[in-house]
N, CA and C atoms as an extended XYZ file, in Angstrom:
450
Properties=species:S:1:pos:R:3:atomname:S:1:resname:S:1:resid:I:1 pbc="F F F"
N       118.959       44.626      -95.000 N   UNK     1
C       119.520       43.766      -96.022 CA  UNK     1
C       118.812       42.421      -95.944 C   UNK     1
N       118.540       41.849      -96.945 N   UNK     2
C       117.883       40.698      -97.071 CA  UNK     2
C       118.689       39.674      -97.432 C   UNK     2
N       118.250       38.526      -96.906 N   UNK     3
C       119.528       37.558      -97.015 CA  UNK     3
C       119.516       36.744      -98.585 C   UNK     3
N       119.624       36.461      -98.831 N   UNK     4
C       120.011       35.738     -100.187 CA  UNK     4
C       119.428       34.239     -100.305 C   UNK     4
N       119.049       33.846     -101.369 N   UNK     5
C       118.261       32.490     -101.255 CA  UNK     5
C       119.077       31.567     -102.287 C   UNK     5
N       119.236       30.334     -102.128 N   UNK     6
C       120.120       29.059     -102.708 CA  UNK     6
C       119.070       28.476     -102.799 C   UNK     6
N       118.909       27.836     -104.716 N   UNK     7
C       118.607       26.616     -104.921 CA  UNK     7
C       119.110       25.778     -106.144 C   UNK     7
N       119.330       24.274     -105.325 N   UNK     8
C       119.684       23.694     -106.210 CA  UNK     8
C       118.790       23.010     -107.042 C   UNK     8
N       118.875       22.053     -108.549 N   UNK     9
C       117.995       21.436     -109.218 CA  UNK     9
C       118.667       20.870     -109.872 C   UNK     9
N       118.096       19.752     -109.388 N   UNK    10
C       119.319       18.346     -110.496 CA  UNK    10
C       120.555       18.321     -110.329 C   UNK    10
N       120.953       18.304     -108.721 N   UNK    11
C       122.191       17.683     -108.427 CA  UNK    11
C       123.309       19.512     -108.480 C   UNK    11
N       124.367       19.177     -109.122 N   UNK    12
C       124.958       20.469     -109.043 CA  UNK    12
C       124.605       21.102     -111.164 C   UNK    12
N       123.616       21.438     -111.285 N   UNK    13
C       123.463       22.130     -112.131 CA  UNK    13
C       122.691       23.127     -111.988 C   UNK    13
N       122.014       23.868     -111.008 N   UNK    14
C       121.892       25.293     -110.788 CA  UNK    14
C       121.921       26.454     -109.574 C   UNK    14
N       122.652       27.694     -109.666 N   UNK    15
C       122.358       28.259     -108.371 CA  UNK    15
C       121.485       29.566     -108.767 C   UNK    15
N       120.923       29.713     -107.267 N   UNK    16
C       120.370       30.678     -107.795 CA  UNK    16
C       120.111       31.894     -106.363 C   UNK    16
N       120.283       32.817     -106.637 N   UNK    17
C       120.326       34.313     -105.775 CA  UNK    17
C       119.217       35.253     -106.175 C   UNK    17
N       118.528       35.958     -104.929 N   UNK    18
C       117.962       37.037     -104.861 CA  UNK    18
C       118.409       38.015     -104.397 C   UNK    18
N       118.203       39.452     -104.253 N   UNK    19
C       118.158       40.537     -103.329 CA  UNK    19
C       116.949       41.479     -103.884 C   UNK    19
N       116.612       42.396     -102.789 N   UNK    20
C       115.714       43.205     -103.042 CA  UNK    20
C       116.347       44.832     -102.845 C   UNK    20
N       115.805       45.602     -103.839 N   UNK    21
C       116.612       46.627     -104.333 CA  UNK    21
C       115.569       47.484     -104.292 C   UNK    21
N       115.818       48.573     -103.772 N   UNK    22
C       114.924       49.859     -103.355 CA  UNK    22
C       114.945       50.542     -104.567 C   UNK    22
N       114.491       50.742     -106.052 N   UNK    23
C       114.865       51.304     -107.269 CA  UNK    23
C       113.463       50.345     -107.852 C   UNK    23
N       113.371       51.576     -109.298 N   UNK    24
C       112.535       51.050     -110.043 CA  UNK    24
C       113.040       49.972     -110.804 C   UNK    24
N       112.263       48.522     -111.795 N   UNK    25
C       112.743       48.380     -112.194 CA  UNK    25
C       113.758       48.732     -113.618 C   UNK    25
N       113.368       50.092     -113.886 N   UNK    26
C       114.107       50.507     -115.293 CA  UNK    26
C       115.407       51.072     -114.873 C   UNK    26
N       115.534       51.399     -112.949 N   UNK    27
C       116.560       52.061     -112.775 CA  UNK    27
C       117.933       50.126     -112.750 C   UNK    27
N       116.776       49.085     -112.386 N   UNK    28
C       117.656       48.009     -112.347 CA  UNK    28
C       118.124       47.854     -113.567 C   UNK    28
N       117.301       47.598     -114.547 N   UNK    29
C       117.027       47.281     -116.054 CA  UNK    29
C       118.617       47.850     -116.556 C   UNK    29
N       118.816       48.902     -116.422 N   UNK    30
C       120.240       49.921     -117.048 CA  UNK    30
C       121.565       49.049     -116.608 C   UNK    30
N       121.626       48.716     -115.599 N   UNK    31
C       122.901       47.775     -115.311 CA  UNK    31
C       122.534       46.506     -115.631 C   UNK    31
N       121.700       45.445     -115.290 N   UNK    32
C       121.036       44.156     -115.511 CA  UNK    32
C       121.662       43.931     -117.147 C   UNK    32
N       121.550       45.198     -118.428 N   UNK    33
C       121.218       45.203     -119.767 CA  UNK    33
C       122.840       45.256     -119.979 C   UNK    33
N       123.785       45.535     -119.069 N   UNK    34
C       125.157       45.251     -119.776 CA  UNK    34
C       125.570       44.207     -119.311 C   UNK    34
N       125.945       43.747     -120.619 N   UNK    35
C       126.471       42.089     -120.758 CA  UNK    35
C       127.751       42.414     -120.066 C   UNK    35
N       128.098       41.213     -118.711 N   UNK    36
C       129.488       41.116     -117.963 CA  UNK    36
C       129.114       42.214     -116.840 C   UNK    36
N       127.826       42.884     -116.502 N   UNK    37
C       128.488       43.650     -115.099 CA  UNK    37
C       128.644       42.915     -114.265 C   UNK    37
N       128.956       42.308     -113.693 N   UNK    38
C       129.086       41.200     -112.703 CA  UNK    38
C       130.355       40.520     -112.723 C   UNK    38
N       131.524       41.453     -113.591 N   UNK    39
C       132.356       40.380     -113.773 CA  UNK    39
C       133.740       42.023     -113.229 C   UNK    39
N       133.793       41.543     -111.484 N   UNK    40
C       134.420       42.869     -111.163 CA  UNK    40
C       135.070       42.198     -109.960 C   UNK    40
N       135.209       43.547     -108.896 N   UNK    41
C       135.981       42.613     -107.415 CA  UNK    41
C       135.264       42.763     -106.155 C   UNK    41
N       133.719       42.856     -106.995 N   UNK    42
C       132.755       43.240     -105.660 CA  UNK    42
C       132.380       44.591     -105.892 C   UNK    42
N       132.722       45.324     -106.789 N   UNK    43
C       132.041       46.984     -106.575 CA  UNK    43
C       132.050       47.006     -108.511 C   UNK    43
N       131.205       47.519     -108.978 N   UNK    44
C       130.400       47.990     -110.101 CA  UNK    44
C       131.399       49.553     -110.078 C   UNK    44
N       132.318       49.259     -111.112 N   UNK    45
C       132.488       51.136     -111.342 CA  UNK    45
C       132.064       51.037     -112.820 C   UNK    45
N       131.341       52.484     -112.585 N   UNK    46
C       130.207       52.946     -113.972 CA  UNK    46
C       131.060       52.768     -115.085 C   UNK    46
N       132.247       53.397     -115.309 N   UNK    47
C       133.049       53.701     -116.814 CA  UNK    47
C       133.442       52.576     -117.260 C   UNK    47
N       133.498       51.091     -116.138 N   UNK    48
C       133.662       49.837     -116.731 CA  UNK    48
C       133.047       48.867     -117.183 C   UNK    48
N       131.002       49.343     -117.822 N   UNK    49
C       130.157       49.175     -117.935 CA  UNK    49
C       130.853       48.715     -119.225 C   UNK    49
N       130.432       47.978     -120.094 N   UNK    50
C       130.032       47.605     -121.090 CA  UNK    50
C       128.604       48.652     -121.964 C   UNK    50
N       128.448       48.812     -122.940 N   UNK    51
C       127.689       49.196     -124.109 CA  UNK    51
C       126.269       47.911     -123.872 C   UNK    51
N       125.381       48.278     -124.025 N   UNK    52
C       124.220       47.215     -124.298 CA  UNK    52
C       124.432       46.888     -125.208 C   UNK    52
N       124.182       45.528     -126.472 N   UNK    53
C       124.569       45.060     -127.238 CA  UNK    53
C       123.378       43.525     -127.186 C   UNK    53
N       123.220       43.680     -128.541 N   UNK    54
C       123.000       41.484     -128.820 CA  UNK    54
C       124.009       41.038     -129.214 C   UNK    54
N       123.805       39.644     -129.357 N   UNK    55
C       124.963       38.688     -129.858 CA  UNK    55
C       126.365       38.889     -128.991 C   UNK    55
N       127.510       38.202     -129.297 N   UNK    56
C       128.516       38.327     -128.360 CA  UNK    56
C       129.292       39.658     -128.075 C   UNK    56
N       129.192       39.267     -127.149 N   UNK    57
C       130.168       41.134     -126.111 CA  UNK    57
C       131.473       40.500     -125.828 C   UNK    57
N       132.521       40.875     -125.929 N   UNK    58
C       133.641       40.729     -125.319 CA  UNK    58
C       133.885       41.888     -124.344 C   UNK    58
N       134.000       41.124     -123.200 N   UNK    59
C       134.139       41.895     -121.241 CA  UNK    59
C       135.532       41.539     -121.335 C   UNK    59
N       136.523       42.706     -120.466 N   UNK    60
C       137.632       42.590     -120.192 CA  UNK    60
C       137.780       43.321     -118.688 C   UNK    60
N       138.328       42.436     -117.896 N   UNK    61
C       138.232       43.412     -116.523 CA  UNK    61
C       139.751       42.884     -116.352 C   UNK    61
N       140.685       44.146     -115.702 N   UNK    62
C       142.067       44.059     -115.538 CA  UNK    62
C       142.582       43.075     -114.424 C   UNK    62
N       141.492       42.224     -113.416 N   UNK    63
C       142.093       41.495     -112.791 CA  UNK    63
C       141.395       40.053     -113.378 C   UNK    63
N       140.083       40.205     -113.325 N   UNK    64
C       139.586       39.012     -113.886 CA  UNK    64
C       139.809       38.460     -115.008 C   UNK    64
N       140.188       38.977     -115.874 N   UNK    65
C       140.556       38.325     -117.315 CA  UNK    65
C       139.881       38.792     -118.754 C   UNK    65
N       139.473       38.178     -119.417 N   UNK    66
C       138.476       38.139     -120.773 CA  UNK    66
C       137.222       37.384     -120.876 C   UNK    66
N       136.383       37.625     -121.122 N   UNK    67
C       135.670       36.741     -121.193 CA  UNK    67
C       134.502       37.347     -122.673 C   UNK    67
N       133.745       36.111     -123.207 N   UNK    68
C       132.580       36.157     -124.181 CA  UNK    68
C       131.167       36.036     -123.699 C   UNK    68
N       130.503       36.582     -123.655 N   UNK    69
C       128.837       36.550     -122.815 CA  UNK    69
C       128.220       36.902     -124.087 C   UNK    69
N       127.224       35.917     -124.589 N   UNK    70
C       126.509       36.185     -125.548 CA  UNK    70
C       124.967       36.039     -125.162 C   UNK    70
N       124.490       37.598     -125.472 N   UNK    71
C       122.853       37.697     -125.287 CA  UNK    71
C       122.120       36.907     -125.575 C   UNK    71
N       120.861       35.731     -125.094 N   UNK    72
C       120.285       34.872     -125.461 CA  UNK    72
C       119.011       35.773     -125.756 C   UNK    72
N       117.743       36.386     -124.882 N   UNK    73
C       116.706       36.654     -125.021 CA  UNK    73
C       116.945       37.873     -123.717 C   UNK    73
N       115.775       38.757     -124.205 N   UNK    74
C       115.540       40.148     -123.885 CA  UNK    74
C       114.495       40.741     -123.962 C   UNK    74
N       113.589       40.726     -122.553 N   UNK    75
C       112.224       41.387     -122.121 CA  UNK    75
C       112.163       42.494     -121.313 C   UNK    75
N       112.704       43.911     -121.809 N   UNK    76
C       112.613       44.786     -120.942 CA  UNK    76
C       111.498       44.726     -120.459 C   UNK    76
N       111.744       45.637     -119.030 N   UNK    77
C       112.848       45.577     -117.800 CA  UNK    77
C       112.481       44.235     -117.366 C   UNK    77
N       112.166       43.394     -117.496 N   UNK    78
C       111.633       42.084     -116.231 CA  UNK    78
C       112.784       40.846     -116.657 C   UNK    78
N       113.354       40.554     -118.043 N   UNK    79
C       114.308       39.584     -117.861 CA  UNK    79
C       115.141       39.550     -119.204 C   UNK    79
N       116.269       39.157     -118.241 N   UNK    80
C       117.406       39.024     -119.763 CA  UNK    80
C       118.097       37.591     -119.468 C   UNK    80
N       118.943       37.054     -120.428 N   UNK    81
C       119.903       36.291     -120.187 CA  UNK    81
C       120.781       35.870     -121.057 C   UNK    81
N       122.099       35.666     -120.477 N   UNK    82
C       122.972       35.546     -121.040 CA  UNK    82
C       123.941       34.292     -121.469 C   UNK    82
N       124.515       33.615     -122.119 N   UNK    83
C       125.194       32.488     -122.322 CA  UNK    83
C       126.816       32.689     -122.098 C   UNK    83
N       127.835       32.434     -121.214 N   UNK    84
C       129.213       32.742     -120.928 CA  UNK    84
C       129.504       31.216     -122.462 C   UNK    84
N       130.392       32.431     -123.139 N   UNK    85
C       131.200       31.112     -124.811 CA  UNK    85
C       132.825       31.142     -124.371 C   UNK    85
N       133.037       29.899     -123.719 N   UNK    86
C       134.250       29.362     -123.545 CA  UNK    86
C       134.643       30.471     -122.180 C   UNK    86
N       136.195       30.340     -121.913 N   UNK    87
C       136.333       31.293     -121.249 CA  UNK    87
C       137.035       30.464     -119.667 C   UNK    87
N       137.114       30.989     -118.616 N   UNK    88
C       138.161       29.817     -117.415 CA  UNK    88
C       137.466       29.413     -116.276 C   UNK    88
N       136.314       30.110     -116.088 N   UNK    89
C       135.269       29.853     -115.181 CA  UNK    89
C       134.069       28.906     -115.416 C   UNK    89
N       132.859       29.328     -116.260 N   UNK    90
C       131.906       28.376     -116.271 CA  UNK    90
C       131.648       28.521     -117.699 C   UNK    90
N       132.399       27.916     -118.939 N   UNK    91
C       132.130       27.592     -120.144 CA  UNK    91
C       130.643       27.511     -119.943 C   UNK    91
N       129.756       27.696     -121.340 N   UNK    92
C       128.190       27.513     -121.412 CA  UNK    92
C       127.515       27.316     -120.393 C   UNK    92
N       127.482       28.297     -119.435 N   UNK    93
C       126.488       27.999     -118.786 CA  UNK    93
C       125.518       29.555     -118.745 C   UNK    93
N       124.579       28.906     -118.384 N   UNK    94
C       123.166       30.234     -118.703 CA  UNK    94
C       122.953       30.952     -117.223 C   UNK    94
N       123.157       32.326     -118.067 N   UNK    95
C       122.636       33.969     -116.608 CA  UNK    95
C       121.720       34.093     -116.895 C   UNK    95
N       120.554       34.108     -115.942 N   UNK    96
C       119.239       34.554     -116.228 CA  UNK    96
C       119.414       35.818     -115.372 C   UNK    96
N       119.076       36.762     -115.143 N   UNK    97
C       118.513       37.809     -114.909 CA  UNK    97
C       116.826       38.174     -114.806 C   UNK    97
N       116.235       38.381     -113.646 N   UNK    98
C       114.845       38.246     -113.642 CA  UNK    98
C       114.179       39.601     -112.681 C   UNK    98
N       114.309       40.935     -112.998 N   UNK    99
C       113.486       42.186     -112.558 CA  UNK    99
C       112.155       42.226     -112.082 C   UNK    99
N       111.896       41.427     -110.837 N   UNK   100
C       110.467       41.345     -110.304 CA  UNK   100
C       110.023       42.243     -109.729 C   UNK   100
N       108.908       43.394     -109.762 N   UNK   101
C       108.326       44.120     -108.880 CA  UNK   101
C       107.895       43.653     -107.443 C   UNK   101
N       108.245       44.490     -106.623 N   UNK   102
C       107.760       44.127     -105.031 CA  UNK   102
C       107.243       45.690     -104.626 C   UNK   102
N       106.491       45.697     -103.291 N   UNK   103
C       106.456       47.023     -102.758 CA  UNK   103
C       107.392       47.677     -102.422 C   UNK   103
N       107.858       49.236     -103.260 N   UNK   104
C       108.795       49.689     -102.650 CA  UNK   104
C       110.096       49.856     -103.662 C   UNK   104
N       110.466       48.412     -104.656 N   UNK   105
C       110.873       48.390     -105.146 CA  UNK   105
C       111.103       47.576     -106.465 C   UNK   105
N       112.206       46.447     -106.232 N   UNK   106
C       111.822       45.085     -107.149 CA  UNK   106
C       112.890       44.058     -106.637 C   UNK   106
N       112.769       42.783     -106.728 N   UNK   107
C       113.870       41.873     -106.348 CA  UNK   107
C       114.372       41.452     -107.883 C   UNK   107
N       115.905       41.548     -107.643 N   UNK   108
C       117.083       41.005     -108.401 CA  UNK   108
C       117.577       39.493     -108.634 C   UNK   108
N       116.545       38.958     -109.024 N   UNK   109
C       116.972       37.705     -108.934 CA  UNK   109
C       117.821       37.348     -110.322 C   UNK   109
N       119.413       36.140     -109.972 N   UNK   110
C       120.247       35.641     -110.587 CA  UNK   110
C       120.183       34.123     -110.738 C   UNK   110
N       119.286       32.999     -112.170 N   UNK   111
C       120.132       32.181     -111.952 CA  UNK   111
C       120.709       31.776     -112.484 C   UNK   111
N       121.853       30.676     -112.609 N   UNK   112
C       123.247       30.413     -113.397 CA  UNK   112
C       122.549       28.577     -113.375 C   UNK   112
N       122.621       28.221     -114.557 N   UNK   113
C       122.207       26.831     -114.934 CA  UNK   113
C       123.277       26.329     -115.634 C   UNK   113
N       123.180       25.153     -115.385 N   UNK   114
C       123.832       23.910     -117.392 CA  UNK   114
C       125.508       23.475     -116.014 C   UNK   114
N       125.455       23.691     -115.200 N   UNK   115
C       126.806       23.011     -114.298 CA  UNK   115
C       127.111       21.564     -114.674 C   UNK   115
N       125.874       20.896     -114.765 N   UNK   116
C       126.333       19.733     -114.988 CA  UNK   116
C       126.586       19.159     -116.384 C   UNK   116
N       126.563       19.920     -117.147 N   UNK   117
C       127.288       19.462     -119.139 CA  UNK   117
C       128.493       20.129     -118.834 C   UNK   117
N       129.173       21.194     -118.148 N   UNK   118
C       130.164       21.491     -117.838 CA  UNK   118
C       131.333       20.039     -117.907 C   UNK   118
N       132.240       19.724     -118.799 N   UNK   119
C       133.241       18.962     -119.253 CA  UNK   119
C       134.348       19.234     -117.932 C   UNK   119
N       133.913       18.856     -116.347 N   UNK   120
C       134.656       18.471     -115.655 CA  UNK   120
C       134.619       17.550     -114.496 C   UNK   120
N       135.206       17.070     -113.390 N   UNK   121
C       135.194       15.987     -112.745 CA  UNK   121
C       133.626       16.567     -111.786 C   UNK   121
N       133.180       15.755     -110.920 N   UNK   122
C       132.334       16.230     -109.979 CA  UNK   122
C       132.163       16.851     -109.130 C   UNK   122
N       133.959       16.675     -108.551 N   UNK   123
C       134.227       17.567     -107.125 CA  UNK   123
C       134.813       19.029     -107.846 C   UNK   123
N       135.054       18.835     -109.089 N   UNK   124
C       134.882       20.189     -109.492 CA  UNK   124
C       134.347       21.387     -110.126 C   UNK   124
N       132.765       20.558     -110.127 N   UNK   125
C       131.826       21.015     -110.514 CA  UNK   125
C       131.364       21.661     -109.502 C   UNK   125
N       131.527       20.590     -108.049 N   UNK   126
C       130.786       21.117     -106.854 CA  UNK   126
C       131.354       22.402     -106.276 C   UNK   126
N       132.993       22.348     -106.529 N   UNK   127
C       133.967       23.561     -106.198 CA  UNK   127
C       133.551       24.761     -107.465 C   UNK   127
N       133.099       24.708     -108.329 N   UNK   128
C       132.447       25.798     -109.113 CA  UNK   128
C       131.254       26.160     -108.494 C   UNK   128
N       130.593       25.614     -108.598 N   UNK   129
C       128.922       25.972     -107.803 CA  UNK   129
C       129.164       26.812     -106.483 C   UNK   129
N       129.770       26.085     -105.702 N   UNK   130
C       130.276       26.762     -104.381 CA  UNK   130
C       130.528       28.431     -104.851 C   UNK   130
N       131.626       28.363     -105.158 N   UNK   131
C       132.225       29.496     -105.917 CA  UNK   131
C       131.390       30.649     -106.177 C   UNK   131
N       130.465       29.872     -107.124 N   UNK   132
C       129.160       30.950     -108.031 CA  UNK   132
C       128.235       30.820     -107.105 C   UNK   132
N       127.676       30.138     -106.012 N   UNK   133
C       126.676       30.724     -104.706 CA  UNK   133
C       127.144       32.110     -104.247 C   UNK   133
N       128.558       31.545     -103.974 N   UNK   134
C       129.468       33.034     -102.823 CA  UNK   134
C       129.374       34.387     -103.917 C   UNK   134
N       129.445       33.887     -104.983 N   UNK   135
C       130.013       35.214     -105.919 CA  UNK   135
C       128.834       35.673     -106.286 C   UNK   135
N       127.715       35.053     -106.536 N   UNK   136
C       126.327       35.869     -107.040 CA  UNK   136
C       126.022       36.524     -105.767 C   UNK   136
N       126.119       36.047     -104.690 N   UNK   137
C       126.027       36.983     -103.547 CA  UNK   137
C       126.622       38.259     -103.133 C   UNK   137
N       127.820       38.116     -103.976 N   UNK   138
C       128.408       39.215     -103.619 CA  UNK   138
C       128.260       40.403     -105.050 C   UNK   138
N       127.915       39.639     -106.016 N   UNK   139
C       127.501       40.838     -106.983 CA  UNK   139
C       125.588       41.278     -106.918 C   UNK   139
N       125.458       40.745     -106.433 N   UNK   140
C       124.272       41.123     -106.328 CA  UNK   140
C       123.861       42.288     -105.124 C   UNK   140
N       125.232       42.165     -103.984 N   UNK   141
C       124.734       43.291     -102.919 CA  UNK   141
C       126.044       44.640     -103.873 C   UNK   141
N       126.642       44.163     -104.760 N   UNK   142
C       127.064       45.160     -105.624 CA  UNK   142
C       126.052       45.631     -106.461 C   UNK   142
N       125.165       45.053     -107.182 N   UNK   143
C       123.945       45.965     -107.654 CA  UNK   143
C       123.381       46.616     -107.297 C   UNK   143
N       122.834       45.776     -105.955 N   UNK   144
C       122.313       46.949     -105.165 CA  UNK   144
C       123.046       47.810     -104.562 C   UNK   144
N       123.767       48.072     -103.916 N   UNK   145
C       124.917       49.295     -103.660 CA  UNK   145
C       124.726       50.228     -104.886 C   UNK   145
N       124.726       49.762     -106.409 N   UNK   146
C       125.329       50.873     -107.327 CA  UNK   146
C       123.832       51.244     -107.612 C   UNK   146
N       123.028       50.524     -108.025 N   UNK   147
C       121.919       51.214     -108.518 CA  UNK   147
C       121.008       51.522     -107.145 C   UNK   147
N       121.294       51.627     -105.736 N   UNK   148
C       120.846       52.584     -105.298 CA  UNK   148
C       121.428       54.027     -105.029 C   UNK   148
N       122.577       53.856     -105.812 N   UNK   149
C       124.043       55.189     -105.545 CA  UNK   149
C       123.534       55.467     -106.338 C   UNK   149
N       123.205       55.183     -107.721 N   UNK   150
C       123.130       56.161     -108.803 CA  UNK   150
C       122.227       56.754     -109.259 C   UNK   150
């Protein structure tokens, strides 16, 4: 397992996560391409996939809530990203998704930008960021878990 990489840029407005995933990237590409997988309790179950789609998706997960993720741009397999519209966590802020080839396999890199236009105090910007370090970490060793299961 490879450990995970943090960076910030411009104070608390971005984090950002890797892992490296033993799979092609088209086998990443298939989960990466539904808007909201990442929005679970640490484990990816298949039937709660979302449909690929442009423009806004409405995600509903029974503990997490509702949320709007609207497709910005789309380069199979190497990068997608997404815009979260309103919602209780991180109003407008941008998912990049980035499918890099390596030997062997490809790294999964996640990053989440725009924290700081986020319309809240500082220390609770910093308590979001925190938050979304721990949590891209933990969906990301959920990607890899599922798309090397499947």
């Amino acid at each position: 397992m490879n450990p995970a990489t943090v960076a910030r840029d411009g104070g608390l407005d971005r984090v950002e996560r890797s892992t490296a995933i033993d799979a092609s990237a088209e086998e990443v590409w298939e989960l990466v391409c539904r808007p909201g997988w990442w929005i679970n309790d640490g484990e990816i179950e298949p039937d709660s996939l979302p449909a690929a789609t442009s423009g806004v998706q409405i995600v509903e997960h029974p503990q997490q809530g509702r949320f709007e993720v609207h497709t910005l741009r789309v380069d199979r397999p190497r990068y997608l990203s997404y815009r979260w519209v309103g919602g209780q966590y991180a109003a407008d802020t941008v998912v990049e998704f980035f499918v890099e080839e390596r030997p062997g396999g490809v790294t999964l890199r996640v990053v989440e930008s725009g924290f700081e236009a986020l319309a809240m105090s500082a220390e609770a910007k910093e308590r979001l960021l925190e938050e979304h370090q721990f949590g891209w970490e933990l969906e990301l060793l959920a990607a890899r878990k599922f798309t090397v299961a499947t």
